[in-house]
N, C-alpha and C positions, 0 to 999 in steps of 0.2 A: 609592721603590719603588712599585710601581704594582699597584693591586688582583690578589685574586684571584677571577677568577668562575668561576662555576657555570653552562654551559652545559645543559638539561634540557628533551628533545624527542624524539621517539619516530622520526624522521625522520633517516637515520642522514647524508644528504648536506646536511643545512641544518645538522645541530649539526654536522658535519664543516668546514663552510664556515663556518661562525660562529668557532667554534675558532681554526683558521687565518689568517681574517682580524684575531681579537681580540687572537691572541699576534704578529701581524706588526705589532701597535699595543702592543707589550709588555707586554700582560695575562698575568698567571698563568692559566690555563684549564683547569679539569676539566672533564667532560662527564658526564650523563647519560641513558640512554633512556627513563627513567618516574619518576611521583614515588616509590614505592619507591627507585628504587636512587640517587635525587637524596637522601631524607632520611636513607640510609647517607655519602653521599658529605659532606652537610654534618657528622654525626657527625662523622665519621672525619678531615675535611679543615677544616672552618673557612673556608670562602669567605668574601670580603665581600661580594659580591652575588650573590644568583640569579637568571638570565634562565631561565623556563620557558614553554614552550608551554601554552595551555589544552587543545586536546583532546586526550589521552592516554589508551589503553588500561589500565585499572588502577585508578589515581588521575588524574585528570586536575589540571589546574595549579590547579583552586580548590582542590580538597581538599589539595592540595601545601601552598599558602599557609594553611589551617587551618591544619595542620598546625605549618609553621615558624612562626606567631603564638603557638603552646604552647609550642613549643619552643623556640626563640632570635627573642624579639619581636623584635628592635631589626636582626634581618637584614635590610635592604633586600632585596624584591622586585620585579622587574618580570616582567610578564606579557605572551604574545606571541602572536596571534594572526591565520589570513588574515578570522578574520569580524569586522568593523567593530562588532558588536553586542557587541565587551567592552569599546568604550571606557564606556560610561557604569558598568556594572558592575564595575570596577576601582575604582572608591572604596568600592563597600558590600564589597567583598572586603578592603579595605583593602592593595590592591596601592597598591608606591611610584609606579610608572611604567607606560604600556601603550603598545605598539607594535602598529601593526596590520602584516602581513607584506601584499605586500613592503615592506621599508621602505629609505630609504636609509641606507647604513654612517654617513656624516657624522651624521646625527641619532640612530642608534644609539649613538652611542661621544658625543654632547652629552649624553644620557639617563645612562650608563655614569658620565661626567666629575660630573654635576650627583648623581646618588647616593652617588659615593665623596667629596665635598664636604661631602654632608650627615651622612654615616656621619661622620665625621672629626670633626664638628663637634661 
């Protein structure tokens, strides 16, 4: 059976396309538009990983990840962003994984493959 993730981006034609390409790779896939309706969605749904954008209107994706480290530590996160300036700030967040956008699908679903490994383990 193959993960379920959490799509979480305020950008309704990337999380649209993330989705679609994720479950044509047979992901389970919920989506959300902000970290609000992403920390009802894990609530409610129980993903095994969250891919969230960083800038977000609301909560943006660091305070997301606060947030899921209170609340279900052991959920893998990855964080995703177009500015190059989160790779280094992804470890003091203690994000699992960071993708800078654009990125290729192939090394998105290596990152996806190599989380659901470690969750497993």
């Amino acid at each position: 059976m193959q993960a379920h993730l959490l799509v979480v981006d305020d950008h309704p034609l990337l999380r649209d396309a993330l989705r679609l390409t994720l479950e044509a790779e047979g992901y389970r896939v919920s989506t959300a538009s902000d970290g609000f309706a992403a920390l009802a969605a894990v609530a409610a749904e129980r993903p095994d990983i969250v891919l969230t954008d960083i800038q977000m209107p609301g909560m943006d994706g660091w305070e997301l990840r606060r947030h899921l480290l209170a609340t279900a530590p052991s959920l893998p996160v990855m964080v995703m962003s177009s500015d190059p300036g989160i790779v280094p700030l992804a470890p003091m967040h203690r994000a699992d994984a960071c993708m800078v956008k654009p990125f290729d699908i192939d090394d998105l679903l290596c990152v996806i493959e190599r989380l659901t490994r470690a969750a497993a383990a």
